[in-house]
C-alpha atoms as one frame of an Amber mdcrd trajectory, in Angstrom:
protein
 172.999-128.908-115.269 171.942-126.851-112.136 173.422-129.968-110.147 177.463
-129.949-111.692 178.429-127.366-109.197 177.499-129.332-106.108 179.260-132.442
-107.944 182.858-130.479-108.804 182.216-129.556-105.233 182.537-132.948-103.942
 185.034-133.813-106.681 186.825-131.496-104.646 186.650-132.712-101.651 186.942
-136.281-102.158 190.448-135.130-104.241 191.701-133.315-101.171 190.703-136.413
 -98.721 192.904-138.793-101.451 189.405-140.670-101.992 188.679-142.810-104.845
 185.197-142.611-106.359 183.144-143.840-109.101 181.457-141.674-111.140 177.878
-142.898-112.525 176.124-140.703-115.747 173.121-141.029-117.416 174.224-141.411
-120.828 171.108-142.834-122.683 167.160-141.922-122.519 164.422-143.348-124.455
 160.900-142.659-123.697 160.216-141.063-119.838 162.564-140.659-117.183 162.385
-138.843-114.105 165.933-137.100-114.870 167.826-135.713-118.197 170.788-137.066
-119.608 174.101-135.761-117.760 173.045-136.351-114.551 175.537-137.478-111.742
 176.274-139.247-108.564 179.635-139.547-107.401 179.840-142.668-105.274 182.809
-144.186-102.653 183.132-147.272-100.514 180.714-145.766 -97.848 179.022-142.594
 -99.372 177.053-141.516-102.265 176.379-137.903-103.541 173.785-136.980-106.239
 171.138-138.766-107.931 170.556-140.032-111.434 166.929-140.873-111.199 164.035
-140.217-108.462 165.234-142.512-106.048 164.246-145.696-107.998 167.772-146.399
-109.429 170.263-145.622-106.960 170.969-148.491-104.823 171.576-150.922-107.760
 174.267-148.217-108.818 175.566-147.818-105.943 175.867-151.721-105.949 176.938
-151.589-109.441 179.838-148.689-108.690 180.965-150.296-105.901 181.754-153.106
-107.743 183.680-151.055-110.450 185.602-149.553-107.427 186.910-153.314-106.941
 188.147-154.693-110.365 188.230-150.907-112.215 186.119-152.158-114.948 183.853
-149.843-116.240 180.227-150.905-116.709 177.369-149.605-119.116 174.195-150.501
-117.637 170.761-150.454-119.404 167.537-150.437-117.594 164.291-151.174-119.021
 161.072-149.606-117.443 158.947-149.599-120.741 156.659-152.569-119.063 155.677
-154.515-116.347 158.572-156.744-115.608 160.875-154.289-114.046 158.269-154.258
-110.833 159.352-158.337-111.060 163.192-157.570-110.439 162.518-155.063-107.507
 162.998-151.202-109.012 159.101-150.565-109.509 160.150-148.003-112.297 156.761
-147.776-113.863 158.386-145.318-116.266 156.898-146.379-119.415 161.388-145.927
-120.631 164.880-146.780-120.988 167.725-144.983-120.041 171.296-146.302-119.834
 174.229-145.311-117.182 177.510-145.329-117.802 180.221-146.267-113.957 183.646
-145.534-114.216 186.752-144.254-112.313 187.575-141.364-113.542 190.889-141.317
-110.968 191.713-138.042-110.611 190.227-134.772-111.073 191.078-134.619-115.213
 192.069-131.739-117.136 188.694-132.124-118.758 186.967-131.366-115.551 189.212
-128.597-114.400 188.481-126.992-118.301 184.845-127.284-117.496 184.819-126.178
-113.655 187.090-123.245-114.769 184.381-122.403-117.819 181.611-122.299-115.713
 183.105-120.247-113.239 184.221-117.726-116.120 180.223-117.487-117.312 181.433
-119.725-120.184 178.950-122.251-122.219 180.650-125.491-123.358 180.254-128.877
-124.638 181.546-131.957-122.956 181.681-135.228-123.954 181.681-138.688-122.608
 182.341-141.859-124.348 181.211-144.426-123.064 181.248-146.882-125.973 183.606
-148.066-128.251 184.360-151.072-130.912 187.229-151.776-132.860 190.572-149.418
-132.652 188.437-146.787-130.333 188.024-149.388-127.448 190.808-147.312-125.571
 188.760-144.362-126.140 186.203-145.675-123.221 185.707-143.305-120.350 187.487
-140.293-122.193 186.154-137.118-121.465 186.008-133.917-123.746 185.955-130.187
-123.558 184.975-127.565-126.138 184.343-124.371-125.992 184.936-121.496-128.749
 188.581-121.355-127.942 189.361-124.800-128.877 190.260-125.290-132.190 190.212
-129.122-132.596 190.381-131.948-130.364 193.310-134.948-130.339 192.698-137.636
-130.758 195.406-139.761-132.890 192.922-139.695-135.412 192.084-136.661-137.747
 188.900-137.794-139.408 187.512-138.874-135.841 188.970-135.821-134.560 187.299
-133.680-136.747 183.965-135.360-136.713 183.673-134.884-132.714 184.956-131.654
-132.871 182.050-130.673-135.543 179.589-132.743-133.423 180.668-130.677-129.911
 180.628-126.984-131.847 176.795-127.946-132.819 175.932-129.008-129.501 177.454
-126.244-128.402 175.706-123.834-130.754 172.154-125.516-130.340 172.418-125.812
-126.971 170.691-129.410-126.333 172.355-132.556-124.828 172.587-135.636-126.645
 173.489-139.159-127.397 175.689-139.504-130.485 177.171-142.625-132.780 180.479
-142.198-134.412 181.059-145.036-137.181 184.275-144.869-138.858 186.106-147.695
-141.000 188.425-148.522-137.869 185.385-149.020-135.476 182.872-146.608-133.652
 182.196-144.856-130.861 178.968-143.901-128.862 179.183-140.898-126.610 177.427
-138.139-124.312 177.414-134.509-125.608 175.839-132.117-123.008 175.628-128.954
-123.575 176.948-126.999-120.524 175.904-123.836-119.705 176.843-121.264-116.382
 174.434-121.039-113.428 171.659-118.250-113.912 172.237-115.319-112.785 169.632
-113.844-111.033 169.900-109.646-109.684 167.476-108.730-107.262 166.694-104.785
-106.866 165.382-103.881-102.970 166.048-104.681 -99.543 163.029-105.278 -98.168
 161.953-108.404 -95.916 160.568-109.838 -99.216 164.045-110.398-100.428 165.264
-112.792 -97.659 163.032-115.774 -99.094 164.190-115.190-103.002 167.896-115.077
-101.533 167.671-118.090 -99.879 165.033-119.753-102.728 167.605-119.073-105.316
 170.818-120.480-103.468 169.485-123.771-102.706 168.516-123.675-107.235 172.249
-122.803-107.697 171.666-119.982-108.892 174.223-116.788-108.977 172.413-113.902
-106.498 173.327-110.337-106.796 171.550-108.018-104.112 171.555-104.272-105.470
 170.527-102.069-102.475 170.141 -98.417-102.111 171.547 -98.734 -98.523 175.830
 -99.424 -97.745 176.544-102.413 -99.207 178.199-103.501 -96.092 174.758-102.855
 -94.258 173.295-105.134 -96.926 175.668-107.789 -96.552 174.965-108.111 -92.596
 171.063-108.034 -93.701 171.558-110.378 -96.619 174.544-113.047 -95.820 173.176
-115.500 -98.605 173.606-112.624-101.444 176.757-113.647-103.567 177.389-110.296
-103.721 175.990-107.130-102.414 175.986-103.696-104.608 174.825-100.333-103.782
 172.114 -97.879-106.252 173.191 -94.837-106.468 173.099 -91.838-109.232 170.521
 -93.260-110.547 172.482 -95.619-112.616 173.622 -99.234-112.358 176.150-100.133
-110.332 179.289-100.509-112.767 180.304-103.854-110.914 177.101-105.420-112.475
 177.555-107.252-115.505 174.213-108.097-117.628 174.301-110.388-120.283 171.453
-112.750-121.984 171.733-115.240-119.513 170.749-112.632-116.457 167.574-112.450
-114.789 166.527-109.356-112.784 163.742-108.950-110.236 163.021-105.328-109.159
 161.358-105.230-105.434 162.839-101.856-104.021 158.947-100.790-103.143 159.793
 -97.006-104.080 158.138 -96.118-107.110 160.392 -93.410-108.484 163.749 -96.306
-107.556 161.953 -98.937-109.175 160.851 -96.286-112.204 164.972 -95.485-112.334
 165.841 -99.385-112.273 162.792-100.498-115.168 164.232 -97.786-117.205 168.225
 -98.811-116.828 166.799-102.676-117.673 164.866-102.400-120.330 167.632-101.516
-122.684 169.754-103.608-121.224 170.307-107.311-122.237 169.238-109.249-119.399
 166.093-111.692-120.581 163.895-111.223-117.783 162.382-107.830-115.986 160.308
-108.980-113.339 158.831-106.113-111.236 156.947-106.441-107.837 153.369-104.986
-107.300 150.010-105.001-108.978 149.863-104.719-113.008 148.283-101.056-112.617
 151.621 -99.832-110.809 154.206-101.470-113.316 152.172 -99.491-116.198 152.278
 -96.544-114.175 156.261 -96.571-114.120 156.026 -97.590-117.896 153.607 -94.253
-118.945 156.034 -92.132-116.923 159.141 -93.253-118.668 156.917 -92.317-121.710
 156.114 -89.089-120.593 159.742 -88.369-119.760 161.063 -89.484-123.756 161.444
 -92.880-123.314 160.332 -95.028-125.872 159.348 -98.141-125.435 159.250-100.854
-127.731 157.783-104.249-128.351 161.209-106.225-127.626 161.032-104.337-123.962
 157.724-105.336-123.323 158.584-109.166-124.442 160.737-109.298-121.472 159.053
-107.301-118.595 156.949-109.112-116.200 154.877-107.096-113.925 153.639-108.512
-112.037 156.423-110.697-111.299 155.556-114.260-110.786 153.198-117.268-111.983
 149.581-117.199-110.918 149.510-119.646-107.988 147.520-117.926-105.251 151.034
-116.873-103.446 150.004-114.855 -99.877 153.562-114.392 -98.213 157.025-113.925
 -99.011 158.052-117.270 -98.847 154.744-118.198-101.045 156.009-115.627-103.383
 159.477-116.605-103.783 158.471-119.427-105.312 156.347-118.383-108.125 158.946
-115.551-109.402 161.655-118.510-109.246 158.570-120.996-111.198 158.058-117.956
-113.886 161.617-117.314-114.402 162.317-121.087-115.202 159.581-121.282-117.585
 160.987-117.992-119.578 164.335-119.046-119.365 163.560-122.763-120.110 160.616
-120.997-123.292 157.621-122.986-120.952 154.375-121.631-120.726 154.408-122.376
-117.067 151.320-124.643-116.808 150.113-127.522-115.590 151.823-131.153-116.644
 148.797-132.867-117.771 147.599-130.633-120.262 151.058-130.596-121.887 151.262
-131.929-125.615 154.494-133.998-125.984 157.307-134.876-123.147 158.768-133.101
-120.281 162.071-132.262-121.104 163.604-131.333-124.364 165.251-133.270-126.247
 167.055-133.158-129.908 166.258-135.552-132.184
């Protein structure tokens, strides 16, 4: 989902230019595909934004939305790469799957998508659904979007039992935290539908001010990612240094800065390169709940800090161990900043995403995650 910022983005804009747009999702996966289910691409008479698929897919949607721009009618389009043949009819997919998109117009910027721009802004998880079936008395239902989160109680629909059903369907989503592709059959008709899971951008808090940081900064913007910079020097100094920080905070006291806000879905790399800072900063994380401590320097220095807290009545247990990484990032030969950026943003995608962080080919089973 790290892509649904840049999309409400251009939602936006293309709102504010009186644009219309069709809107194409990957609704349905079976067997390999290069992207997940809930990707996007928003698409108009003469531009495109997003991508559903590696490349291999998006000028026949294009095609295809431009099309529903004309008549309005939206489209559910299955493509089959599980053989040979699709190489006959031009796509070259070679995927060995099938995945299904769903192209509509979804006019103008819904209450659905304001509920779910406005949750992820607020650090909110939610669910959101997309039809993008229907049979019988549900056929209006087609291209009707839904939001849940834990403040709404039920959805409504004209239709308790349906109502309810979704709603239970969207909480457990919601609660397990995988996207899927669900079936609703009732006695009127049925209903086949997108639940994604949605959750905030990560929030990543970097500790230091060092020439080290400018690479991580920039790294983590272009992954969407939240950046807080927490420097020992004016925060306005920091700014000037650091313009792509999303906010700049100053250490001080010893302490955390009481602007920062750590929760389990914040991950904290400590590069301040002062050994009695960074001793002050392992010891205010560890009992904090942020997942992921990652600490800069060689594995003899981060259990340095980690027998001084000890000798100073800190204890230290098992759970703080679980989530402190020194040294920070995955074992790929990294020789520069820039080199380095990368594998502490590679080792803090596999802990956040439970990956062991090696290679492809020697992984048992598929790519991405899916419920069953």
């Amino acid at each position: 989902m790290s892509d649904l910022p840049g999309i409400f983005a251009e939602l936006r804009r293309l709102e504010n230019s009186k644009q219309t747009y069709a809107m194409a999702t990957l609704v349905r996966v079976s067997g390999s595909s290069y992207r997940t289910v809930g990707a996007r691409m928003l698409i108009t008479r003469d531009h495109a934004f997003g991508s559903i698929s590696g490349g291999c897919l998006e000028n026949d949607v294009i095609e295809r939305s431009r099309q529903v721009l004309k008549d309005g009618k939206a489209q559910l389009v299955t493509y089959e790469t599980s053989g040979n043949d699709d190489i006959f009819w031009g796509t070259g997919l070679g995927c060995r799957g099938t995945v299904g998109v769903f192209i509509d117009c979804p006019g103008a910027f819904c209450s659905e998508f304001e509920l779910l721009f406005q949750g992820l802004q607020d650090d909110r998880p939610a669910a959101f659904a997309t039809v993008f079936r229907c049979e019988g008395a549900y056929e209006h239902l087609t291209g009707s979007r839904f939001f849940f989160d834990d403040g709404v109680a039920e959805l409504d629909l004209g239709d308790a039992e349906l109502a309810r059903e979704l709603t239970s369907d969207l909480r457990s989503t919601l609660e397990c935290g995988v996207s899927n592709t669900l079936s609703l059959t009732r006695p009127l008709g049925a209903v086949e539908m997108l639940v994604e899971c949605v959750t905030p951008p990560l929030s990543l808090v970097i500790f230091g001010g060092g020439y080290d940081v400018i690479s991580l900064l920039w790294l983590s913007e272009q992954l969407g990612w939240r950046t807080t910079l927490v420097d020992h020097r004016e925060a306005m100094d920091s700014q000037r240094r650091f313009p792509d920080a999303g906010q700049v905070l100053q250490w001080r006291d010893g302490s955390l800065p009481k602007e920062l806000r750590l929760n389990s879905r914040t991950v904290c790399v400590v590069m301040t390169h002062n050994y009695l800072r960074d001793k002050e900063i392992v010891n205010e994380l560890l009992i904090s709940p942020a997942r992921y401590v990652g600490v800069l320097g060689p594995k003899a220095r981060t259990e340095e800090i980690l027998d001084g807290l000890r000798n100073e009545g800190t204890e230290i247990t098992g759970a703080h161990l679980a989530k402190l990484f020194g040294p920070v990032g995955l074992d790929l030969g990294a020789d520069n900043a820039e080199e380095i950026a990368v594998a502490i943003a590679a080792e803090i995608l596999a802990v956040v995403n439970r990956r062991q962080g090696g290679f492809l080919r020697q992984r048992a089973g598929g790519i991405h995650k899916r419920q069953a």
